[in-house]
C-alpha positions in Angstrom: 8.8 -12.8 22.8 10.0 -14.4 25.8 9.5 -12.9 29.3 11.3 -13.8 32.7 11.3 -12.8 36.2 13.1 -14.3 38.9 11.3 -12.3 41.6 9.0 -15.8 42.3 11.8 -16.9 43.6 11.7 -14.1 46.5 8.8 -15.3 47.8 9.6 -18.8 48.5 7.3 -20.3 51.4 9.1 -19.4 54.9 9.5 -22.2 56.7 7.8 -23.5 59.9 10.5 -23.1 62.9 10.5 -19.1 61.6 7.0 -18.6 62.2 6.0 -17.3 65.6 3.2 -19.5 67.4 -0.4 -17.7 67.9 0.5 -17.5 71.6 3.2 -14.6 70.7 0.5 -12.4 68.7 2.1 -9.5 70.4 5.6 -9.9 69.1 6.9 -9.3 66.1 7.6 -12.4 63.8 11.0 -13.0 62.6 12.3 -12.2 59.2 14.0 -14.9 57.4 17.1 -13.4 55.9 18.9 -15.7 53.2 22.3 -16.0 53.5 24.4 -13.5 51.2 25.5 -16.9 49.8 22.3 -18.0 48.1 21.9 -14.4 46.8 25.2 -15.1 44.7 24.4 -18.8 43.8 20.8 -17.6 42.6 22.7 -14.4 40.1 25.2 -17.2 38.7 22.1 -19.7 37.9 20.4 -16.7 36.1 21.0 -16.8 32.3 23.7 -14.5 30.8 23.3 -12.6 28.0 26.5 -14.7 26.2 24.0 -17.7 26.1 20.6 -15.8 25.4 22.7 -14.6 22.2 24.2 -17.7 21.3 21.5 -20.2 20.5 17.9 -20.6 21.9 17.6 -22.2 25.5 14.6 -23.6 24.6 14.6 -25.9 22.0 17.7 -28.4 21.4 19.2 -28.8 18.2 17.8 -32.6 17.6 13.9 -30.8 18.7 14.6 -28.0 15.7 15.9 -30.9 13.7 12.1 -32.7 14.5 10.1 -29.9 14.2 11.6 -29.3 10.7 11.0 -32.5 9.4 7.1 -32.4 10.5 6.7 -29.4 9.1 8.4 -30.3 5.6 5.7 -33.5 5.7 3.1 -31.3 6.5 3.5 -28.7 3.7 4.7 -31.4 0.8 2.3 -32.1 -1.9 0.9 -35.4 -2.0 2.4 -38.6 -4.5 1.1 -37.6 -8.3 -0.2 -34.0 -7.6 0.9 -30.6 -8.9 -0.2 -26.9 -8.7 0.2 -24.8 -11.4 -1.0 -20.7 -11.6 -3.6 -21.0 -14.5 -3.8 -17.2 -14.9 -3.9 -13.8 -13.1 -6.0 -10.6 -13.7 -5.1 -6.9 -13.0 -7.7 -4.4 -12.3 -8.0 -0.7 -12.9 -10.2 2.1 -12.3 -11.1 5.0 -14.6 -12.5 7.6 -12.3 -13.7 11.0 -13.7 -10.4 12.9 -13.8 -8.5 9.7 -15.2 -11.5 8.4 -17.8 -10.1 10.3 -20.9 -7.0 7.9 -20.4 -9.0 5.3 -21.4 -10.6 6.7 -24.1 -6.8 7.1 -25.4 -6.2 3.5 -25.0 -8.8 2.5 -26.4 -8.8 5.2 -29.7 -4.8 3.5 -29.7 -6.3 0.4 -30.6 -8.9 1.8 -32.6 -6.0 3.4 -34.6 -4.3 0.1 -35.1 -7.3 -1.5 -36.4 -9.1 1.3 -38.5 -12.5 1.2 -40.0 -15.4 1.9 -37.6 -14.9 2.8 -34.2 -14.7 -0.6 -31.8 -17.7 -1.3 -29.3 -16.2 -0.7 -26.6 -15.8 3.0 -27.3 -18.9 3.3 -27.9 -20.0 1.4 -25.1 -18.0 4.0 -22.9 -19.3 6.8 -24.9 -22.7 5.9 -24.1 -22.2 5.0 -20.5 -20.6 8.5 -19.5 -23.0 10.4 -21.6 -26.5 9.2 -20.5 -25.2 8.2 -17.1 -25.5 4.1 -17.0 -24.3 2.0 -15.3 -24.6 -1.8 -15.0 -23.2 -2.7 -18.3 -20.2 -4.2 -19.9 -17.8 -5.0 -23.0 -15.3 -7.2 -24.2 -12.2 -6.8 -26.2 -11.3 -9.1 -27.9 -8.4 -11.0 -27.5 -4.4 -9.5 -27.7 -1.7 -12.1 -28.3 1.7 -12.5 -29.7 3.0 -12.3 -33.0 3.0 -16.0 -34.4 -0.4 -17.0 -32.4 -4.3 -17.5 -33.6 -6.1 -14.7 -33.6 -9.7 -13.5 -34.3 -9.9 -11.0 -37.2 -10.8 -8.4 -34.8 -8.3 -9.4 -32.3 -4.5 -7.8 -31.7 -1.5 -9.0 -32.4 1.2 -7.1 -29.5 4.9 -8.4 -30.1 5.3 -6.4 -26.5 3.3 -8.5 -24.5 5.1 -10.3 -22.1 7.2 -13.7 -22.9 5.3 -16.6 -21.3 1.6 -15.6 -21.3 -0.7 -17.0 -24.3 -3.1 -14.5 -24.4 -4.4 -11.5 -22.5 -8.5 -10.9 -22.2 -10.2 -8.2 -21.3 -13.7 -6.7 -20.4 -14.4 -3.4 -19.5 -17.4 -3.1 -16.9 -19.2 0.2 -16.2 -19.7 0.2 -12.0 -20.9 3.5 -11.9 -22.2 6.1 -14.4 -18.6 7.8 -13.0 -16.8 5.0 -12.5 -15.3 2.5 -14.7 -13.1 -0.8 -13.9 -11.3 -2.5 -16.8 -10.0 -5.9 -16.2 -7.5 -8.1 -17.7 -6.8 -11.8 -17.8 -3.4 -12.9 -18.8 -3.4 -17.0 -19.4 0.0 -18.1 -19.1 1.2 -21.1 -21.6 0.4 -24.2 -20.7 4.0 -25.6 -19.5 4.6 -22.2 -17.3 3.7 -21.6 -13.5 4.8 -24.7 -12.5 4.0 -23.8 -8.7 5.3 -27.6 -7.4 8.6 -27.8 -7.3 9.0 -25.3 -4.4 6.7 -27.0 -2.6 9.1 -30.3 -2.7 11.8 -29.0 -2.1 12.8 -29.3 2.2 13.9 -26.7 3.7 15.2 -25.3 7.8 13.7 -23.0 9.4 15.7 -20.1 9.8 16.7 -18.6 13.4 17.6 -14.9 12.8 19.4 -12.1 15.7 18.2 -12.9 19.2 18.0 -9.7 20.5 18.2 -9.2 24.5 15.9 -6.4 26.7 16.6 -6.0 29.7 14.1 -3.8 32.1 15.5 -1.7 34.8 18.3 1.1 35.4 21.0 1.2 32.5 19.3 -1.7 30.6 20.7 -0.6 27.1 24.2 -1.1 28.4 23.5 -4.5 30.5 22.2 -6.0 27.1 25.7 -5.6 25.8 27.6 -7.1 28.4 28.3 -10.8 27.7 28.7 -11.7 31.3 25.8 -10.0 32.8 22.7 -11.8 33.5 20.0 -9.8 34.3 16.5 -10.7 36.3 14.0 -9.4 34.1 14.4 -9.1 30.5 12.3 -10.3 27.1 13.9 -11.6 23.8 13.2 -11.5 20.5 14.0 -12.9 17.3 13.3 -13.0 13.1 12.2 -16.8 12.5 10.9 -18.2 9.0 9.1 -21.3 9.4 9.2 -24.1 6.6 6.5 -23.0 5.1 7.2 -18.9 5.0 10.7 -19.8 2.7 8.4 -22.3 0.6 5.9 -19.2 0.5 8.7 -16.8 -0.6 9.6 -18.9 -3.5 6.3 -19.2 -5.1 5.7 -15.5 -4.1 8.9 -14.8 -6.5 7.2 -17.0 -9.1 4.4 -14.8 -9.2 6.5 -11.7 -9.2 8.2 -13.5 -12.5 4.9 -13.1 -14.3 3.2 -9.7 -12.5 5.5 -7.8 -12.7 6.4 -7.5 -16.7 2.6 -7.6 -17.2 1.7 -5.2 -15.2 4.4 -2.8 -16.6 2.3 -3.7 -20.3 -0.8 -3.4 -18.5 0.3 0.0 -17.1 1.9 1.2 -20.6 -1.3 0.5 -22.1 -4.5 1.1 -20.0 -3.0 3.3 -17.6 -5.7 4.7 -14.7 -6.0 4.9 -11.3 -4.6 2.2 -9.6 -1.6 2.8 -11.8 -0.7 6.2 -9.8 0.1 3.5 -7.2 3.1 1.5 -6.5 3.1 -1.9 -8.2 2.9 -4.0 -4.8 0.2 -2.2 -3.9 -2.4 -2.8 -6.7 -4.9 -5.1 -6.2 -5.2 -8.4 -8.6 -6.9 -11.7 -8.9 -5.2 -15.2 -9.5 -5.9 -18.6 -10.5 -4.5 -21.8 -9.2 -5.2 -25.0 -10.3 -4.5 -28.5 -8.7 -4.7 -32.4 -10.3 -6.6 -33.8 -8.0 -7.0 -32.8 -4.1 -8.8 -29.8 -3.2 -6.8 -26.8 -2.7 -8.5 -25.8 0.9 -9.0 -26.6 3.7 -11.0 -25.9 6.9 -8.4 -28.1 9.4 -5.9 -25.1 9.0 -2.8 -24.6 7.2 -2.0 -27.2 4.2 0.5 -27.7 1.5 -1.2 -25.3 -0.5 -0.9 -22.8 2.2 2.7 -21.5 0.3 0.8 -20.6 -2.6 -1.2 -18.1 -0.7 -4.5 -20.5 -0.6 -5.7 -21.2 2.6 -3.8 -18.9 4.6 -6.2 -17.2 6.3 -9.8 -17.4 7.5 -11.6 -15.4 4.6 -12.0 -18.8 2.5 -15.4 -19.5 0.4 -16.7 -22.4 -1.6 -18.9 -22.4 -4.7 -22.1 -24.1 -4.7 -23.5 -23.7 -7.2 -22.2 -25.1 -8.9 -19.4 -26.6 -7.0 -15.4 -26.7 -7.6 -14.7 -23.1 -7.4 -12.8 -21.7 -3.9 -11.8 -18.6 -2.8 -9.8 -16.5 -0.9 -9.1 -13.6 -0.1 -5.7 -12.6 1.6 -6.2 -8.8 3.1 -2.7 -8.9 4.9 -0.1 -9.0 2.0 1.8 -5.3 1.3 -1.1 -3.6 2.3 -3.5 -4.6 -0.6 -5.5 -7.4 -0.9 -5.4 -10.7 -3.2 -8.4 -12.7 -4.6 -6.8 -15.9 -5.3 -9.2 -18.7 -7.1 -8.6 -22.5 -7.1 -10.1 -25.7 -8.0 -9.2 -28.9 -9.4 -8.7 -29.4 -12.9 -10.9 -32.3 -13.6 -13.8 -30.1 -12.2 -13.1 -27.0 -13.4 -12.9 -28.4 -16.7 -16.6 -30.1 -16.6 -17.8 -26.2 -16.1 -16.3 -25.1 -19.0 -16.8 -25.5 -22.8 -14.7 -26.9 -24.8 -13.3 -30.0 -26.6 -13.0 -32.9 -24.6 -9.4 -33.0 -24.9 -8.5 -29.2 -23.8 -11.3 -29.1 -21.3 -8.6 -29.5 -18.6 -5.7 -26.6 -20.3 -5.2 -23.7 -18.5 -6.4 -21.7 -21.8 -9.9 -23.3 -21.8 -10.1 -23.3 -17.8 -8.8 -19.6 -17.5 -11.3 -17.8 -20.5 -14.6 -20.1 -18.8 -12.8 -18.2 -15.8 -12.6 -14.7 -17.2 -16.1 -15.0 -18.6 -18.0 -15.9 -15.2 -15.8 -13.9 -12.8 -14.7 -10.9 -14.6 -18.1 -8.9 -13.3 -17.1 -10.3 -9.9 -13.5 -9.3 -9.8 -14.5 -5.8 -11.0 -16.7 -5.1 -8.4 -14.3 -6.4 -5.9 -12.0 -4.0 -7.4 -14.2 -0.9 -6.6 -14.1 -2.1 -2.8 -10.2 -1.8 -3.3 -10.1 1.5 -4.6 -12.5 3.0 -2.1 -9.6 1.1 0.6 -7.0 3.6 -1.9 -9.0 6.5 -1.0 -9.6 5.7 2.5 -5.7 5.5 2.7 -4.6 8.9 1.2 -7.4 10.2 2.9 -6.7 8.8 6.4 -2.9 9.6 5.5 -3.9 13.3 4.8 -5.7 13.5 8.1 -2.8 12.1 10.2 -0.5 14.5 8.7 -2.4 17.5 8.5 -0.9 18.6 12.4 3.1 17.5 11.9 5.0 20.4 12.0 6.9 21.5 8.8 9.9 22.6 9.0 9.5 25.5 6.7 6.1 27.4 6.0 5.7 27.0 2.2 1.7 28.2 1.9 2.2 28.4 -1.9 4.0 24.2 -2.4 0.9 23.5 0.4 -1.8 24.9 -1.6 -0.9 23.2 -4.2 -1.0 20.2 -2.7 -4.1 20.7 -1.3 -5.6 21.5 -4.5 -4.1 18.7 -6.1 -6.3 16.6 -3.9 -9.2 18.0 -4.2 -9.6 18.5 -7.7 -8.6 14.7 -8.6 -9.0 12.7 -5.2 -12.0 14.9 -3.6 -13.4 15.2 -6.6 -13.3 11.6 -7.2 -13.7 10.0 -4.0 -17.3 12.4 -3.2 -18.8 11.3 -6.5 -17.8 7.4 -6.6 -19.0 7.6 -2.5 -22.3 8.7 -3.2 -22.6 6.7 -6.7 -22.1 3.5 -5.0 -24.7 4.1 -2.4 -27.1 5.1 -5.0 -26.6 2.5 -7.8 -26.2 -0.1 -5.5 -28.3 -2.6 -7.5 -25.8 -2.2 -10.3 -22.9 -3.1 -8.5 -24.8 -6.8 -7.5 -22.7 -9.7 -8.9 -26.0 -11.6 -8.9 -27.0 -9.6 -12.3 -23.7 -11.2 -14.1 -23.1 -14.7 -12.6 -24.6 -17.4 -11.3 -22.3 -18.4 -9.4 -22.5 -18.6 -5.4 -19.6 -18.1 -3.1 -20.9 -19.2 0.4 -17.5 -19.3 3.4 -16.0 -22.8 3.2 -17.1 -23.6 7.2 -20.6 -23.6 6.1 -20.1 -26.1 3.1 -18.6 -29.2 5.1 -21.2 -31.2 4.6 -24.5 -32.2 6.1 -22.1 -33.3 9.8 -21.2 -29.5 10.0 -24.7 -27.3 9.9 -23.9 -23.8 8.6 -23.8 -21.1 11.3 -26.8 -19.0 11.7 -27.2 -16.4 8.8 -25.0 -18.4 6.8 -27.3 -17.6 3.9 -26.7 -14.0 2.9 -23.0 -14.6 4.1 -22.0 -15.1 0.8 -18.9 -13.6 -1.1 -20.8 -10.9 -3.5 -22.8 -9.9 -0.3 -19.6 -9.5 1.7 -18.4 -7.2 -1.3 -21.3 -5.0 -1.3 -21.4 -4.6 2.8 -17.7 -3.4 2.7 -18.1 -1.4 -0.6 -21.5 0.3 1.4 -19.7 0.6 5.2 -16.7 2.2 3.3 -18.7 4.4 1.2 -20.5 5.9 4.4 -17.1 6.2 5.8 -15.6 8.1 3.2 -18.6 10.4 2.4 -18.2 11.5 6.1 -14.5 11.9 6.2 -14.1 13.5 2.8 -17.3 16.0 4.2 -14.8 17.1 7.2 -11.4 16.6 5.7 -13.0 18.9 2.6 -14.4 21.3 5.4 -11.3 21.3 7.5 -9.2 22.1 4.5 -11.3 25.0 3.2 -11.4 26.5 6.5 -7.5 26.0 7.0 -7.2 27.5 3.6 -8.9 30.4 4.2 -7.1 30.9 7.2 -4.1 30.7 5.7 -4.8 32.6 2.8 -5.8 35.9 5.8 -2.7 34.7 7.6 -0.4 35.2 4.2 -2.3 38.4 3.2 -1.4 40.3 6.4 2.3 39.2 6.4 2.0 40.5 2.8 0.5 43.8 4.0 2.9 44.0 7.1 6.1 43.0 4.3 4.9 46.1 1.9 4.2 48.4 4.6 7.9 47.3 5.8 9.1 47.5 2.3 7.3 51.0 1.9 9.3 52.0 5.1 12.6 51.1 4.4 12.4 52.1 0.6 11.3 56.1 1.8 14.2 55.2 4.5 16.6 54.6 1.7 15.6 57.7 -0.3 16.0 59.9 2.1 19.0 58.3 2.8 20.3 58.9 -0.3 19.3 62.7 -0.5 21.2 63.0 2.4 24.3 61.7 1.5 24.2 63.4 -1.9 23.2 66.8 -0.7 26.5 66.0 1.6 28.5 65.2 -1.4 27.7 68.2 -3.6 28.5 70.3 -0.6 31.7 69.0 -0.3 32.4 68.8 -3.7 32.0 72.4 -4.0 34.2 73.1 -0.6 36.6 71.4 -2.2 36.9 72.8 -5.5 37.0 76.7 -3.9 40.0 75.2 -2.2 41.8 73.9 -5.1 41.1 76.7 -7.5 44.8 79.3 -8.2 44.2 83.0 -7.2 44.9 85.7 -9.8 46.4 89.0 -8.2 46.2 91.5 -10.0 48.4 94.9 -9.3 47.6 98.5 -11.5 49.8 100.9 -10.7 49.3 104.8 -11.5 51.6 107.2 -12.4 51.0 111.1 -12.5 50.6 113.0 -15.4 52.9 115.5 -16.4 50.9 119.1 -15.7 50.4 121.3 -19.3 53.3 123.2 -20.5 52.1 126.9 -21.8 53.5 127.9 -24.5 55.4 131.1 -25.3 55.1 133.5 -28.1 
């Protein structure tokens, strides 16, 4: 954003022959008043909005032209190298009131197999029953029809087109918790990852758009001809190596996505409930020769989301693993691992001639760092909870538009009986069985951060021992845990009170509606008697009025008095 003012130029110096000598301390010194001239020549050398909108005023179309090139050289890959993605691993999280989906998955397979039941079912049996945790199982590999496969592996014409094999391991964090994760190794002539990275490209100058401060400044940003005296620009620009970054971002997205629509179909848990950019997952990219980080700042490696920000670490022991960690990408976080072929191959077993194939590099891969990856997945959904939870707290007090107690209980008790539930245990689990959760109990491995292993010129940083990458895990998974065992405490405390309130809130209106009800009901009635006692009586006034009247007339005549007779 670009800020100007033109008020410096108000207070230009006043010049000598204006100011009064310190004899005349008693009168009063003499304004210098520009000429109405210089007011207009100053307005027409201010910048109009026509020109802020047109192109940018401070960099010429040969600089941009320059700039682009560097930048192009900068991020290109050197003469004879290549980077390729080895392999990526999704994670998800069983949590008590989503662990019986796992036990489906896993009697699926069971099913498709037969025989005895497989160890990992028994492994999770045992886990959730006598309360361990610490321990972990594999299963063995799934693949596609057509490719080697153990006689206890699985053969899965739906997994995705592309990957050679998926591998998975099943580690128990918790005696409540449970993270299952899953390596897919992608064939060996797929996720090519360099030819985005040669290609040149412009940086790309989106919408300026104008500000302008003061009275009406809405309308004076949409007047061509205007040029106002304060106002602040902005504008969209990709550099060279965000559109290099966006095309190896849609390569990944070539190979996540379908996978993790299997992975979903299949072991569906937790982090499933969540939308697919947001899940957490692990990757693995491999270079010929040069090492993929750097400490001097952004690289040609940078577009493949290594070495893009500050959380990098080196392995030492042994050396030729790096990592890092991106924490700013859709609101979830990427572990991304690298190394160089050649080296990564020496720490592996295998034949000499496949030492350097993604397949050999990627399972030596899965088997040291699955443990790791795992527990970095528990720090990423206790960031899930945090979220809901934090979201739930922010929205608690926004007015609705409607009062619906019944649709807001529910939702309320939809949290706490899965997400309260969850979250409270897992919290206090994690605090508890923190020796468990150390990586140090599973690999050997060291990750120490990459400024401290420059060399014996560069002396690591005070307390650069215990600031290594399992230890940076376990602080965040502790500080988080504290953090969500006090919020859940007050949001669970907030919302039982709330409840309650609402729950004496809804039974007077109910009391008030039946008494109301009662009311106009006896209202009605009586209503009703009314207007029938009125309608009988004139039904009967009516009917004496439309009844015929009989006369009837009995006339009497004399009768004749008794003759005597004679003899």
């Amino acid at each position: 954003m670009q800020v100007h003012d033109d008020q410096a130029n108000k207070d230009a110096t006043v010049p000598e022959s204006v100011i009064p000598p310190a004899s005349l301390g008693n009168e009063k010194p003499t304004r210098n008043i520009r000429p109405k001239k210089t007011s207009r020549k100053k307005w027409r050398h201010r910048t109009s909005i026509h020109q802020l909108k047109s192109g940018d005023p401070y960099a010429t179309p040969a600089r941009r032209t320059e700039i682009d090139a560097e930048m192009n050289n900068r991020f290109m890959p050197p003469p004879d190298e290549s980077l390729h993605l080895a392999s990526f691993t999704l994670i998800e999280a069983y949590t008590p009131t989503t662990v019986y989906r796992l036990s489906e998955s896993l009697n699926k397979l069971q099913n498709r197999l037969g025989g005895a039941p497989t160890p990992a079912i028994e492994h999770l049996e045992r886990s959730r029953n006598l309360g361990l945790a610490g321990g972990w199982v594999n299963i063995d590999l799934i693949r596609r029809p057509g490719k080697w496969v153990h006689p206890s592996g699985y053969i899965d014409p739906t997994l995705p087109e592309g990957i050679s094999a998926a591998t998975t391991t099943i580690v128990t964090a918790t005696p409540s918790l449970t993270i299952l994760v899953c390596t897919f190794i992608l064939e060996e002539e797929e996720g090519n990852l360099t030819k985005p990275l040669l290609e040149t490209h412009q940086t790309e100058y989106g919408k300026v758009n104008v500000f302008v401060e003061g009275a009406l400044g809405s309308l004076r940003s949409k007047i061509p001809w205007a040029r106002p005296r304060r106002f602040s620009t902005t504008r969209n620009t990709k550099m060279v190596w965000q559109l290099k970054k966006e095309e190896t971002d849609a390569i990944f997205e070539r190979y996540e996505a379908p996978c993790s629509e299997w992975f979903e179909s299949r072991f569906p848990g937790r982090f499933s409930e969540e939308l697919l950019e947001s899940r957490p997952k692990a990757r693995l990219i491999v270079t010929r020769k040069e090492k993929p980080i750097s400490t001097g700042g952004l690289t040609w490696t940078t577009a493949a989301g290594i070495n893009s920000h500050w959380d990098l670490w080196a392995s030492t022991s042994p050396e030729g693993w790096t990592a890092n960690v991106d924490r700013f990408r859709n609101q979830n976080s990427v572990l991304t691992f690298s190394g160089v072929r050649a080296v990564l191959g020496e720490l592996t077993s295998g034949p000499d001639d496949e030492r350097e194939s993604k397949w050999t590099i990627s399972q030596g891969f899965h088997e040291e760092f699955a443990q790791l990856i795992s527990i970095w997945g528990v720090s990423q959904l206790l960031d899930v909870y945090m979220r809901h939870l934090s979201h739930l707290r922010d929205t608690v007090a926004a007015r609705k538009q409607r009062f619906r107690p019944v649709a807001q209980a529910r939702k309320l008790d939809n949290y706490i009986m899965r997400d309260g539930i969850d979250l409270s245990m897992i919290a206090e689990e994690v605090k508890t069985h923190s020796d468990a959760l150390s990586v140090h109990r599973y690999t050997s491995t060291r990750f120490i951060r990459a400024d401290d292993s420059r060399g014996p010129n560069h002396p690591p940083s005070p307390g650069a021992a215990s600031q290594d990458l399992s230890s940076s895990i376990l602080s965040a998974i502790s500080d988080r845990a504290d953090q969500l065992v006090t919020s859940s405490r007050a949001a669970t405390t907030g919302i039982t009170a709330s409840a309650e309130l609402r729950q004496s809130i809804s039974n007077a209106r109910l009391q008030r509606s039946t008494l109301t009800i009662t009311l106009v009901a006896l209202a009605v009635a009586v209503a009703s008697l009314y207007v029938a006692w009125v309608t009988l009586k004139q039904a009967e006034s009516d009917k004496k009025k439309s009844d015929p009247v009989i006369t009837v007339t009995i006339q009497t005549t004399p009768s004749a008095s008794p003759t005597s007779a004679t003899p």
